[in-house]
N, C-alpha and C positions, 0 to 999 in steps of 0.2 A: 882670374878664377872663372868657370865655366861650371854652371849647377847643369846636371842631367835627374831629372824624375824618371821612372821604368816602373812596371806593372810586366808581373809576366806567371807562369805556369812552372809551377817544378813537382817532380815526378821523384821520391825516394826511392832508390834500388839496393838493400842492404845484404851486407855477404852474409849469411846464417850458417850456424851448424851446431850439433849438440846430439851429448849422450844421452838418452833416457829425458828429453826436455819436458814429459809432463808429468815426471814425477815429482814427489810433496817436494824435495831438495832443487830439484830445476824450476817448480813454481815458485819459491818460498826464496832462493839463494841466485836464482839467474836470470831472473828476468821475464822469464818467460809463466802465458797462460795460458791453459787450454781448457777448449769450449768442446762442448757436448754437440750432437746436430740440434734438439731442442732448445739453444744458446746457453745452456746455465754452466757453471764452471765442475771441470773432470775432479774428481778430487777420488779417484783409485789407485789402485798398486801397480801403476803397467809395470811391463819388461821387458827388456830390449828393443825401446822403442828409439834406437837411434837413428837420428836425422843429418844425413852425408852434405857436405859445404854445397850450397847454392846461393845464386842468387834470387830473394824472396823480395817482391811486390810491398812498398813501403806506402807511407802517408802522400796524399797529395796536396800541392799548397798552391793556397793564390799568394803571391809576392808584391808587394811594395820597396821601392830600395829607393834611394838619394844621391846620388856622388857627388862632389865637387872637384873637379880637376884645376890641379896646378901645374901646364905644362902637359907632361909624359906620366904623372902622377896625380892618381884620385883616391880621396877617405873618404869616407860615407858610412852610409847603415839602412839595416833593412829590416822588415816589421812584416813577418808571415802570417796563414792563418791555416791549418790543414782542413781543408774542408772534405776530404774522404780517406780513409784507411786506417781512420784510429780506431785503433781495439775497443771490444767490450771491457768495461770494468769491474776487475775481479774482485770475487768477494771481501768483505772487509778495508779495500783500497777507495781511497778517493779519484774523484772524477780528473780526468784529463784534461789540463788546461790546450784547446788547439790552438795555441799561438807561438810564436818563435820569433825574438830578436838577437839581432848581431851587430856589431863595428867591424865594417870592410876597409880593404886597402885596394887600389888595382893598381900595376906597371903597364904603361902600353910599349908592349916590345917589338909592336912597327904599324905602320899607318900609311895608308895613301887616303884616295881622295872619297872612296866606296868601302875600304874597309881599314879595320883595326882587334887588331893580335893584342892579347890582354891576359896577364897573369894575376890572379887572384889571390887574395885571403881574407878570411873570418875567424871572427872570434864569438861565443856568443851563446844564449841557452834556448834550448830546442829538446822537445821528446821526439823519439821516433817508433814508430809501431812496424814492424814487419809480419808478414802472415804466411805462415805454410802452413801444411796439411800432414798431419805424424798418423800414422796407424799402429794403433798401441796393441796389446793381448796383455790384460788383468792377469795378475799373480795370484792365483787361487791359493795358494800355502797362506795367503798373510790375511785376519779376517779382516772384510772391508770394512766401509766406514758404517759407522750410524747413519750417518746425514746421506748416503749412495750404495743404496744396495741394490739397486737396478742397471748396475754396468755390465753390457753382453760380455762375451769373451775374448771380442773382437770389436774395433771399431775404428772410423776417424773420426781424430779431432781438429778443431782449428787451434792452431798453435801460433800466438803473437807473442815475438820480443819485442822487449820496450829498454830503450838506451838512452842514455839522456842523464842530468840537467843540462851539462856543458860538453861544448864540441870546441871542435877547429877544423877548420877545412882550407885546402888549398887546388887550386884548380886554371883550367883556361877561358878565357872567353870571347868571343867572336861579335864584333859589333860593324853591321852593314846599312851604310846611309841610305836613306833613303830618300831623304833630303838635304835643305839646308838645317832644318832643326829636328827631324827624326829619323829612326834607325829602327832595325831588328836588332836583336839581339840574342846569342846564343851562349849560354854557360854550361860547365864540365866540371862541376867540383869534388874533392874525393875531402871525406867528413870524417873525424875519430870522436867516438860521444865517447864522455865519462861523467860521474866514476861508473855507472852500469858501461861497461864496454860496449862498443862495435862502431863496424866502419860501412859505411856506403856511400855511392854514386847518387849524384843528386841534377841531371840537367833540368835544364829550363829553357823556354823561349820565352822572350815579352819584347813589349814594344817600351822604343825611347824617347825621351822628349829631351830637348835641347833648351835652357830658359835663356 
């Protein structure tokens, strides 16, 4: 058995898209919030404020991870923390925990003496935040709210989906010696959160220790 410690950077890139995402039904039923430029949360009637599939700018995390290899094969686990791109907290909602744990598995599916090919999996609970930019036009037919009657005609908002409690993810990873006891390391994983849906890309670099 060979213990490896790692510390490394991973970057959320989640696939988005949505009909009408900052109305009361896409805030209230899909996950998504939207924020005024002043920050407080939109709570008007837009319309047709559809947002076409992109890829949207996710949470950023400092990473901790473990493995133990046996052979060609390693479990492990890993212990995140997003230190930027979580969302404002929407009204009435409680605060964002930024932490994220998981149980990993890796295959290594070839190896010389510099480098090692590595196929991945997790299991595990994680929020994720993604942020685009929706430009809404208020439905003058419907009267607005009590609480917002100062919404122009026109506007942006910032719009974050939030997916989570549990994922899984499957992926590649690239680990380059760098000595006899450390390495780089590079990951490629592709993430499905439930039960709020969605999926995105998550690499990473960090560095490796070998105990």
């Amino acid at each position: 058995m060979t213990p490896e410690l790692a510390l490394a950077f991973e970057q959320d890139l989640a696939f988005v898209s949505a009909e009408n995402p900052c109305s009361k039904n896409g805030q209230l039923e899909q996950g998504w919030s939207c924020f005024r430029p002043r920050g407080d949360q939109h709570h008007g009637t837009p319309t047709g404020s559809r947002l076409p599939g992109q890829v949207a700018l996710g949470t950023t995390r400092l990473v901790a991870t473990t493995d133990f290899w046996f052979g060609a094969f390693a479990v492990g686990a890993r212990l995140g923390w997003a230190f930027r791109g979580v969302g404002p907290v929407s009204d009435g909602a409680e605060h964002v925990i930024p932490v994220d744990a998981a149980l990993r598995a890796r295959v290594a599916v070839s190896t010389t003496t510099s480098l090692r090919v590595e196929l991945l999996g997790a299991i595990g609970l994680r929020q994720l935040d993604a942020h685009a930019t929706v430009k809404v036009t208020e439905d003058r037919s419907v009267p607005p709210s009590v609480y917002q009657l100062d919404n122009p005609d026109k506007q942006s908002l910032d719009a974050y989906k939030r997916v989570g409690l549990g994922y899984v993810a499957v992926g590649i990873g690239l680990t380059f010696a760098l000595g006899e006891a450390t390495a780089l390391r590079f990951e490629l994983p592709l993430s499905v959160s439930f039960p709020s849906s969605g999926v995105a890309l998550s690499p990473s670099a960090g560095f490796v220790v070998k105990l």
